[in-house]
N, C-alpha and C positions, 0 to 999 in steps of 0.2 A: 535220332540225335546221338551225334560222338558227343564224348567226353574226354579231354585231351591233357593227360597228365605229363607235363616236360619235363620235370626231375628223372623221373623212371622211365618217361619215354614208352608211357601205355598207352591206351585206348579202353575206353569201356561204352559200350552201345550194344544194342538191340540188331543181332545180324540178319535178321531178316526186313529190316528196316533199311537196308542199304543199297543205296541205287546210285551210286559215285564210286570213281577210285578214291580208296582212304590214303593213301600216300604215294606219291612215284618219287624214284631216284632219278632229278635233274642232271643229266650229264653235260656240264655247260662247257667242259673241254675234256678233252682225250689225250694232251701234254701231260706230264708227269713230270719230275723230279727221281723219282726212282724208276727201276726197272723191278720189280718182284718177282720171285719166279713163279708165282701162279695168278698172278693178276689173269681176270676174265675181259680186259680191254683192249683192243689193240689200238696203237698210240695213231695217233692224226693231228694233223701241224693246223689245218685248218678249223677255226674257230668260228663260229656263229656271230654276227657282230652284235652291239645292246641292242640297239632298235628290234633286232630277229628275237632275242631273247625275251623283250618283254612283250612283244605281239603274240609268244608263244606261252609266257605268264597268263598272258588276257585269258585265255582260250581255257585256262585251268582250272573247272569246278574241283577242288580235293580239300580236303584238311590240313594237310601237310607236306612241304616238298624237302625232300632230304637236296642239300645244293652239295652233286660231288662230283668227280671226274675218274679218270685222269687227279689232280691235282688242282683245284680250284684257286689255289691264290694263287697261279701264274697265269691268272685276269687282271688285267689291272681296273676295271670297271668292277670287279668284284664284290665291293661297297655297296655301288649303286645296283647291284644286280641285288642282294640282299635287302637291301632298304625299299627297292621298289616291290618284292615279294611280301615284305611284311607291310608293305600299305595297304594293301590289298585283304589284309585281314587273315592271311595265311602263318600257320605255323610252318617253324625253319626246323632244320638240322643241318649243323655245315658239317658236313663229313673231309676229314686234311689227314693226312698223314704227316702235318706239323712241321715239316722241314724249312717251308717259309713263314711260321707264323713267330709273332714277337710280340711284347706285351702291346706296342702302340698299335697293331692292327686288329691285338685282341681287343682293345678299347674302342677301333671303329667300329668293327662288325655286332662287338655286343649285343646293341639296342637293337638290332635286326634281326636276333638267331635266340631260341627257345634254348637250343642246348647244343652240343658241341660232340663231334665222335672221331676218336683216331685210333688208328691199326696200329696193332698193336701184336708181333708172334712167336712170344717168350722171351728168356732172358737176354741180354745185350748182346751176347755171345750168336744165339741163334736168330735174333731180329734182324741182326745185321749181313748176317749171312744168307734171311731170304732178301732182305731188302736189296742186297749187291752195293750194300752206303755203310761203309765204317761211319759211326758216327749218329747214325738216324737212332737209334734206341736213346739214347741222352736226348736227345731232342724230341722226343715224344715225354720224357720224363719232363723234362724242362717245360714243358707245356701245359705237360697233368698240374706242375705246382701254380702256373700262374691260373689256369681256372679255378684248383681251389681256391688262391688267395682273393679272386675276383669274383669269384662265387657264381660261379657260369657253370649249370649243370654239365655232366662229361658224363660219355659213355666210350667204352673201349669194343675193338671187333678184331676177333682173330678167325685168323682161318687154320682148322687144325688140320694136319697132316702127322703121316709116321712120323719126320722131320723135329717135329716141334711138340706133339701129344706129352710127352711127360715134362713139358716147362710151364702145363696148365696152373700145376699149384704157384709157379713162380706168378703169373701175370693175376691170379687172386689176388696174392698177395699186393700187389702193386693197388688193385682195386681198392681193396681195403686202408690203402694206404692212404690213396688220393681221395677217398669219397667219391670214388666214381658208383654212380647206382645201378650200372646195366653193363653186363658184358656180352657180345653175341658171340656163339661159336660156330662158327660157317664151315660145312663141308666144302668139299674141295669140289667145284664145279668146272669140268670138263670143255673150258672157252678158254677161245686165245692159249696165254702160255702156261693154264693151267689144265690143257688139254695136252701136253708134251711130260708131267710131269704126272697126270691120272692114273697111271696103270703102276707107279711106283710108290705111288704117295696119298692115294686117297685112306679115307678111316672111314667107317660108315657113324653115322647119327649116332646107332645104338652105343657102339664102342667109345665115342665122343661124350656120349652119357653116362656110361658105369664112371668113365674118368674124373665127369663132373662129381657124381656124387662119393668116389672114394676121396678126391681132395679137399672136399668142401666138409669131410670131417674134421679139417685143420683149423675152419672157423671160415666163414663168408658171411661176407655183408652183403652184399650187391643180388642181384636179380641177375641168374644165368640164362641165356635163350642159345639152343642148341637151334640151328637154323638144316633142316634138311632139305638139299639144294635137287633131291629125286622127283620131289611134289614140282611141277612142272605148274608156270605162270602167277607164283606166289605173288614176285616183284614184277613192278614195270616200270621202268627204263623212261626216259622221253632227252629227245639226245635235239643237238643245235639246227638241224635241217628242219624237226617238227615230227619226226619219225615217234611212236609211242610201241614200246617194243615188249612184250611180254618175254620173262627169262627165270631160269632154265624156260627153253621148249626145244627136246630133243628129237623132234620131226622135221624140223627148221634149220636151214643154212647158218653155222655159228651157233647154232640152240640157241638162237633167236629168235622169234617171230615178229617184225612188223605187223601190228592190225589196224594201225591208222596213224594220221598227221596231223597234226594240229592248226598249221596252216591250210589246210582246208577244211576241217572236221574242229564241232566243238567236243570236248574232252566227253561229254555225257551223250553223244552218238556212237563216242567211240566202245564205252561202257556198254554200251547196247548189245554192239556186237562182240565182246569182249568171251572168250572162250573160257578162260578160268576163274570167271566170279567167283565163283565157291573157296578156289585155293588163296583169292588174292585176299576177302573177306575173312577167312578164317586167319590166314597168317596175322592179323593185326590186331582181331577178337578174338582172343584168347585168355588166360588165365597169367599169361605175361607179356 
């Protein structure tokens, strides 16, 4: 038995008790809004339609499905791809990099999402600069305030790089500002166009971690998660064809690996043959 806390965006269960994936990141499109320079996706115009989406909901024994892309709200069924997840008894996480979001869409999707997560990578000056969008750091601010005001749990995720490592105390501080309770710090994973930018720009864990903790003497509120992207099959993926894709795996074409579809396979045959139970289990039970 999980235990599913959506403010903090924890887990607490018994890991040797686990015979499921405990969460996959839905990739319901591959469209975007930005270009980032290390985004781990490579863009696709071709979309999965609802029918395909929620045939491949059915198929989903999990706890929880993080809904992200690419860019999620450049669905227009986005709504009902959310409402028909949470009928289902499933806990959400919409993951948006907030460029299209606005209070009246935050008021639909509400009632259908546990809690909310946007990218987030330093000050305005340098978010924008990876984003390649004057403009997107205000509009992730603009965002933070209306789920405080709307009181929709939020959590923020940066990816740190040389680039951006010393604008960590800026983006606490933002945490601390907004009542955001979770921040993830993502190594720089070696996919897509963060594979052109690897050999200039990665920081290892460790170094990502002295950094958390020399800033976090300036005061933290939130729950930091340093995310090490070297542990291979932590996350899994489940993308619009029904593909279920373990990531990092750097033996694999894209440090991807395919281990099964959904469209043919139910999600707990796929766990069967699943090669990194242990890393996907431990990333979620843990002590954050």
């Amino acid at each position: 038995m999980i235990n599913y806390d959506k403010k903090n965006d924890t887990y607490v269960g018994d890991k040797d008790a686990i015979d499921y994936f405990i969460n996959v990141g839905f990739v319901i499109t591959r469209k975007c809004v930005l270009e980032c320079i290390h985004c781990c996706e490579i863009p696709d115009a071709n979309d999965a339609d609802t029918e395909k989406i929620k045939l491949i909901i059915d198929k989903l024994s999990v706890k929880k499905i993080c809904v992200t892309g690419g860019e999620p709200l450049m669905r227009k069924d986005i709504v009902e791809i959310l409402e028909y997840i949470h009928s289902k008894g499933i806990n959400v996480t919409f993951s948006t990099n907030g460029i299209l979001l606005n209070r009246n869409k935050l008021l639909q999707i509400k009632p259908f999402i546990d809690n909310i997560r946007f990218s987030i990578y330093g000050n305005e000056k340098k978010h924008d600069e990876i984003t390649l969008k004057k403009g997107s750091y205000k509009k992730v601010i603009a965002c933070l305030k209306m789920t405080k005001e709307l009181e929709i749990p939020a959590g923020l995720i940066m990816t740190a790089m040389r680039k951006n490592l010393d604008d960590l105390a800026d983006v606490i501080e933002i945490c601390n500002q907004y009542n955001v309770s979770k921040l993830y710090l993502f190594s720089l994973m070696p996919t897509a166009r963060g594979e052109k930018i690897y050999a200039t720009e990665y920081v290892s864990p460790e170094i990502i971690s002295e950094k958390v903790s020399a800033d976090s003497q300036r005061g933290n509120k939130c729950v930091i998660k340093v995310i090490d992207w070297r542990i291979e099959g932590q996350c899994v993926l489940v993308y619009g064809n029904g593909d279920v894709v373990a990531q990092p795996s750097y033996q694999d074409k894209g440090n991807k690996k395919i281990v099964g579809n959904l469209l043919k396979e139910s999600s707990d045959q796929i766990w069967d043959k699943y090669p990194f139970k242990k890393a996907h289990v431990d990333y979620y039970l843990n002590s954050h």
